[in-house]
N, C-alpha and C positions, 0 to 999 in steps of 0.2 A: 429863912426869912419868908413871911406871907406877904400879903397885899396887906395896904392899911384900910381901916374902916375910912378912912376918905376916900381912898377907893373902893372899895364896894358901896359906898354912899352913892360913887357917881356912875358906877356901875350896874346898880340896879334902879339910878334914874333913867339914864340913856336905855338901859335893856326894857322899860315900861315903856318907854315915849317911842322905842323901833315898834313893839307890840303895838301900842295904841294906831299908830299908822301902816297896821298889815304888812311888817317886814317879816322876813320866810325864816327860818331855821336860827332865831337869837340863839348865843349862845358866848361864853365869857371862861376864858380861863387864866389862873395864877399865873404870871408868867419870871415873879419877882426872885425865883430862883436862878435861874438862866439867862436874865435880863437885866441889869442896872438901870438903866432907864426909866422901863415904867412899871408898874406892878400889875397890870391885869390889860389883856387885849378883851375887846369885844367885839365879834362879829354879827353880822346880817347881810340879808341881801332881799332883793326886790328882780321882781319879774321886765321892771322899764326904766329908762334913765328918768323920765320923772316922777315915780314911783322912789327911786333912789334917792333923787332930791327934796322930795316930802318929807323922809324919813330923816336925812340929815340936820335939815333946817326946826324938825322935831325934836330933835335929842341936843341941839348946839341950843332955842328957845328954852328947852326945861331946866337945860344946866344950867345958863344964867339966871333965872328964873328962879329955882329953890334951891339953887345950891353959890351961887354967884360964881358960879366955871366959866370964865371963856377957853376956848382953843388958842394952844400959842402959835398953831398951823394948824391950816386946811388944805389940803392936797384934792386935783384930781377931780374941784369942782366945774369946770368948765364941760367935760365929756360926762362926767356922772355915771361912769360905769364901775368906777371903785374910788369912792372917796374916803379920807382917812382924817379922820378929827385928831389930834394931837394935846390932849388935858395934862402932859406928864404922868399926872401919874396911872395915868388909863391911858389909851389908844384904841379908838372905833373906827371898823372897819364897817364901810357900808356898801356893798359890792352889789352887782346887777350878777343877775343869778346863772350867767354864764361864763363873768369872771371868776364866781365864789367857785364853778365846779373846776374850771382852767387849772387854777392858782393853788385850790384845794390845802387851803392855811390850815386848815385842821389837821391834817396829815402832818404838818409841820413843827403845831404844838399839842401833837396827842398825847406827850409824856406828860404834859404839865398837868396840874389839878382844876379840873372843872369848877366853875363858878356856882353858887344857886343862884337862880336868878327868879323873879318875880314868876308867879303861875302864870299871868299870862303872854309874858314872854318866851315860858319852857313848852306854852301851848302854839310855839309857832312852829316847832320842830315839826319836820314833812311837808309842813305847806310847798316850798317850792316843787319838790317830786308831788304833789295833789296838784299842781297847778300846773305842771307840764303833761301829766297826766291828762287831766279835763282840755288845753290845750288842744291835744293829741286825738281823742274823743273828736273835738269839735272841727278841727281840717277834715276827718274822716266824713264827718255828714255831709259837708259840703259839698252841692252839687257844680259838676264840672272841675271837680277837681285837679283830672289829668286833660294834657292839650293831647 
């Protein structure tokens, strides 16, 4: 069994609308073999809990919006460090970018079939490692850094 084009409809809505609000390494895979549930997880993640919550309230607005999705659950939004939109037949994960390395879901479903997902959602892979990088760069300049 694959995903259905109603999932990848909403799948590559939500994977535009993380992009469009600078979420770090989208990424979506099949999971309709090994899951009854749902047919496609999508992940992201963001460098701040508000950053996190831009991104959610982005992808929950576009699904209603052009595809008329609501979530039948939202988990997780009070902390905003890994919140989980629940479509059935998708599951969006939007994790703050020190839960996504913790938790490391990819590890989890690296058997499964990778999603294609919009250019510029596949344009966000690396950013988190670019953006802990540049991070890392900028504590170093700073002066009086050690007590």
């Amino acid at each position: 069994m694959t995903a259905t084009d109603r999932s990848l409809e909403l799948i590559n809505t939500a994977a535009q609308a993380a992009a469009d609000k600078l979420a770090h390494d989208v990424i979506a895979y099949d999971v309709s073999d090994v899951l009854s549930i749902t047919d496609a997880f999508l992940l992201a993640s963001a460098p701040n809990d508000r950053q996190v919550k831009a991104i959610v309230d982005e992808i929950e607005e576009r699904l209603q919006k052009e595809l008329g999705a609501k979530p039948v659950r939202r988990e997780g939004d009070r902390e905003a460090r890994w919140v989980l939109l629940d479509y059935v037949d998708i599951v969006v994960h939007v994790q703050h970018s020190e839960e996504r390395v913790f938790y490391a879901l990819e590890r989890l479903w690296k058997d499964c079939p990778e999603l294609e997902l919009p250019a510029d959602a596949k344009a966000t892979r690396g950013k988190a490692e670019e953006h802990a990088r540049h991070q890392a760069a900028e504590a170093e300049q700073e002066p009086g850094g050690e007590w």
